[in-house]
C-alpha positions as CSV (number, residue, x, y, z in Angstrom):
1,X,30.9,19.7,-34.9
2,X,27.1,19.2,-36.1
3,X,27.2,16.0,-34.6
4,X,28.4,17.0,-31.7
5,X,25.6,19.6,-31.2
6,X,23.4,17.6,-31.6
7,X,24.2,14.7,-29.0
8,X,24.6,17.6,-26.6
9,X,21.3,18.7,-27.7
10,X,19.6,15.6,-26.9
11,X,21.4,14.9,-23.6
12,X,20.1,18.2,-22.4
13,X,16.7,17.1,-23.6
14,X,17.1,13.5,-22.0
15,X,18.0,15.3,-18.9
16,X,16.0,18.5,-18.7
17,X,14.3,19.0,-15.1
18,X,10.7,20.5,-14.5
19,X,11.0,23.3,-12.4
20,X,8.6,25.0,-10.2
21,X,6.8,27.7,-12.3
22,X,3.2,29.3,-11.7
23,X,1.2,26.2,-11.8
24,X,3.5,23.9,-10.0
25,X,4.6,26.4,-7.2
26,X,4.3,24.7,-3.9
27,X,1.3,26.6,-2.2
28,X,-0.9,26.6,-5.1
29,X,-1.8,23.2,-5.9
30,X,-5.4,22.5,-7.6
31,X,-5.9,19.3,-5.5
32,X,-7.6,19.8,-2.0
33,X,-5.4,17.8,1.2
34,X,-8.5,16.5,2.4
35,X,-6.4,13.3,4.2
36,X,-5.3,14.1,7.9
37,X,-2.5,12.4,9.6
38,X,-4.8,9.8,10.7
39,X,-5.9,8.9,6.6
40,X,-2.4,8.5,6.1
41,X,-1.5,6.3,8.7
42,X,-4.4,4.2,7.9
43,X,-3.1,4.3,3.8
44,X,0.4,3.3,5.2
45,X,-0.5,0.3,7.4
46,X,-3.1,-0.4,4.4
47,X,-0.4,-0.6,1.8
48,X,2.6,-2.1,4.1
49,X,-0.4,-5.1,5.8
50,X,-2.0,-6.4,2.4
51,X,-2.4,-9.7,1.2
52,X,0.6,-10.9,0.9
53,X,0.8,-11.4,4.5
54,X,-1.7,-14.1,4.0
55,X,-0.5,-15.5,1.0
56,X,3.7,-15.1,1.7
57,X,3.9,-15.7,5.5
58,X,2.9,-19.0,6.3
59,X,4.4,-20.2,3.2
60,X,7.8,-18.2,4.6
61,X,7.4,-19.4,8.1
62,X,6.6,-22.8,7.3
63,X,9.2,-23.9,4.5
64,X,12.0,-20.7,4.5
65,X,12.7,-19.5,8.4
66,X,10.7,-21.3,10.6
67,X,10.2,-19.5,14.0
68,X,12.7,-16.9,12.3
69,X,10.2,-15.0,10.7
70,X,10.2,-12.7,12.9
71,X,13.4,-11.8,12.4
72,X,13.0,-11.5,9.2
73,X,10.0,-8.6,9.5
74,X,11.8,-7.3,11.4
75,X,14.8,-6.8,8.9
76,X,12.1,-5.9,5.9
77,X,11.0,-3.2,8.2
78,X,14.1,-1.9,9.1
79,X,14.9,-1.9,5.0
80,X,11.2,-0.3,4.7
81,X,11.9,2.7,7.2
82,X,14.9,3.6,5.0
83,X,12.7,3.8,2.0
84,X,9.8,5.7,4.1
85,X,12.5,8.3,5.0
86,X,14.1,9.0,1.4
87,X,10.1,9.5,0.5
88,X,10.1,11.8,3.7
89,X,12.7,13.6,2.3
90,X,11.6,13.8,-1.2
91,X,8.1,15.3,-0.3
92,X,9.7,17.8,1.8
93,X,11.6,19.2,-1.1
94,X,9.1,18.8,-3.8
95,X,5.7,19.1,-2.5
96,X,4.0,17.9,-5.3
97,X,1.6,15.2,-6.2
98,X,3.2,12.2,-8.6
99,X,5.5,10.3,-6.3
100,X,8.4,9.2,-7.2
101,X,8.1,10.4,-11.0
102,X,8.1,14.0,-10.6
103,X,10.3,14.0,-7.5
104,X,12.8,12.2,-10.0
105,X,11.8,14.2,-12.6
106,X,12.7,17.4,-10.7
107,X,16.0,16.5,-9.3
108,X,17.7,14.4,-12.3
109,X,15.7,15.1,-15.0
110,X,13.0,13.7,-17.5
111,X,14.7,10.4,-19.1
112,X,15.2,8.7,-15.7
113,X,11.8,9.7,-15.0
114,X,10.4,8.2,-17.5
115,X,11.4,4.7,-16.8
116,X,10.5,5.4,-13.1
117,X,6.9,6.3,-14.0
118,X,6.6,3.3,-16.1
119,X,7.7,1.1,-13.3
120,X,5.6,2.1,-10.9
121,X,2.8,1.9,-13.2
122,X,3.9,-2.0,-13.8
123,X,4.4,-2.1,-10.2
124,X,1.0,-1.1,-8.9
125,X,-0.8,-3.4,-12.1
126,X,1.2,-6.2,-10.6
127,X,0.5,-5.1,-6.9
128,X,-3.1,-5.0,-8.1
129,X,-3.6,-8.3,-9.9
130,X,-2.0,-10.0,-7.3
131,X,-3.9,-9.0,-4.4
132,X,-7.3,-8.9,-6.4
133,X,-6.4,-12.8,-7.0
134,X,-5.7,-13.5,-3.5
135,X,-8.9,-12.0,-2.1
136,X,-10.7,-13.9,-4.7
137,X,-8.8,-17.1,-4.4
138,X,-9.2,-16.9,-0.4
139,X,-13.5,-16.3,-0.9
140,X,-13.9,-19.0,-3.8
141,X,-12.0,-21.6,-1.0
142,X,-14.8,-20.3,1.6
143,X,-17.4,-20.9,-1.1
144,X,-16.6,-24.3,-2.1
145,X,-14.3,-23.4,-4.8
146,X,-17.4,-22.7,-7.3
147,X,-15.7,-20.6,-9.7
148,X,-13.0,-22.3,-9.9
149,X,-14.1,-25.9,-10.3
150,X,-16.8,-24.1,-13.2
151,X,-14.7,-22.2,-15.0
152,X,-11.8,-24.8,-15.3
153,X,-14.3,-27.2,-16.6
154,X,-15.9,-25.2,-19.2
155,X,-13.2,-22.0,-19.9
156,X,-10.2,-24.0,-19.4
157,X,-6.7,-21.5,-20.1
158,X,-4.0,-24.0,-21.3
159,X,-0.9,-21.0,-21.6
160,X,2.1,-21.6,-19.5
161,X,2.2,-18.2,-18.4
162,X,-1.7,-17.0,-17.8
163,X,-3.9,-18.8,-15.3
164,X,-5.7,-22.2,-15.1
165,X,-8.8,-20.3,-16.2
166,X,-10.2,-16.6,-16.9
167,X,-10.8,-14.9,-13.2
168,X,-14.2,-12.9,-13.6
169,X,-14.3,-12.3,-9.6
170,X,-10.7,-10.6,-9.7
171,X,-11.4,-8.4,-12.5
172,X,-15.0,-7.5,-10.7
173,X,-13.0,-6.7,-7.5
174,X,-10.6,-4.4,-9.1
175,X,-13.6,-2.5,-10.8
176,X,-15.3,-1.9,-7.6
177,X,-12.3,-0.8,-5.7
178,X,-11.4,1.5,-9.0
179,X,-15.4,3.1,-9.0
180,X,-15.0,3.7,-5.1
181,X,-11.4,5.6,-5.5
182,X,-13.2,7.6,-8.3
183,X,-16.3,8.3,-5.7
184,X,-13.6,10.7,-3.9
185,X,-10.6,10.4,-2.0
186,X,-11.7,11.1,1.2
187,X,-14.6,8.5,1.0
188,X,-12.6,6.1,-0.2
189,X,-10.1,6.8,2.6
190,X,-12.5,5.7,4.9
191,X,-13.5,2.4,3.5
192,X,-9.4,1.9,3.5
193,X,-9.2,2.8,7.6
194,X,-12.2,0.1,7.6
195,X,-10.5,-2.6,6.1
196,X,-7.6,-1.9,7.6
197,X,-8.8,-1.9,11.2
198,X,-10.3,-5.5,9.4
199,X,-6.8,-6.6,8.7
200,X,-5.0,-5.4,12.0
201,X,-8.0,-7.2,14.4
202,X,-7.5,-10.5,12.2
203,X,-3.6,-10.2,12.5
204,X,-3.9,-9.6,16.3
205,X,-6.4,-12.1,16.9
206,X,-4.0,-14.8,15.0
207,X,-1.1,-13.4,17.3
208,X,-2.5,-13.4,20.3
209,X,-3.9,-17.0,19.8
210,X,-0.5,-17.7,19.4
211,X,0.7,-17.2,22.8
212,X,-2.3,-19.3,23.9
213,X,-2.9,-22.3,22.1
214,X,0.1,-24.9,20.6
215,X,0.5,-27.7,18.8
216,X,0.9,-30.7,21.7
């Protein structure tokens, strides 16, 4: 019987919710919405166009589909838009900051949240690194590869699963970006609408030279 207390006891601990009380009421957050509809657009192309358009696509288009590639962003963005709309949904109901962790956390409870906040946070360290060593990978080609060629001669990294040699640009990059999302949200919103109008003219400027120009 004791036992049996007690597992109940801890499943209702594993699966406790967090309800809306005094300082989680919707209305009454402490964070100002400084972002307008415009910020978030800009954050959403940002996040959805990032480097791995650089680094994935011509490797996808060359080797994988072909000339299909189209197709097949067309079908990841079809599969996005679901995801966009269970999101939708989710901050609709639970207007509160913490993505998917506290809207898991309010509607099945704090165990599966748990593991969800831990994944994202894995997700966005992976999302991070990878895209810190693409930018840096992409201006060390530009340069000459000087880092590269330097640091493999003199701080070579022989470990299967680490890189050729310690990235000093990449961990430089992530810094600044991290002290300018510190600086404020709104001011770093506006360096992301910058780079992002960066990314969509570069993008454009490849597709349009596209309809132009062909191998003969």
């Amino acid at each position: 019987m004791r036992n049996s207390l007690s597992n109940h006891t801890l499943y209702q601990t594993l699966c406790r919710k967090k309800t809306f009380t005094e300082d989680v009421e919707p209305g009454k957050e402490k964070l100002k919405r400084v972002l307008n509809i415009f910020d978030l657009t800009a954050l959403g192309i940002g996040a959805t166009l990032g480097c791995g358009v650089y680094v994935l696509a011509g490797t996808v288009a060359k080797s994988i589909a072909g000339p299909a590639v189209v197709l097949s962003f067309i079908v990841a963005a079809i599969v996005s838009s679901f995801s966009g709309v269970c999101y939708a949904e989710f901050a609709g109901r639970v207007p509160k900051a913490g993505s998917a962790y506290i809207y898991s956390y309010v509607t099945v409870g704090e165990f599966i949240a748990f593991f969800i906040g831990w994944t994202l946070y894995i997700e966005h360290t992976i999302g991070t690194a990878s895209v810190a060593k693409a930018m840096t990978n992409y201006l060390d080609a530009l340069l000459g590869d000087p880092q590269k060629r330097y640091f493999k001669k003199h701080f070579p990294m022989h470990v299967d699963f680490l890189g050729e040699y310690p990235d000093f640009a990449s961990f430089f990059f992530v810094m600044f970006i991290a002290l300018i999302v510190a600086w404020g949200v709104k001011k770093s919103s506006t360096l992301n609408k910058a780079f992002t109008l960066l990314n969509l003219l570069t993008l454009g400027t490849v597709v349009v030279s596209g309809f132009f120009l062909e191998k003969e």
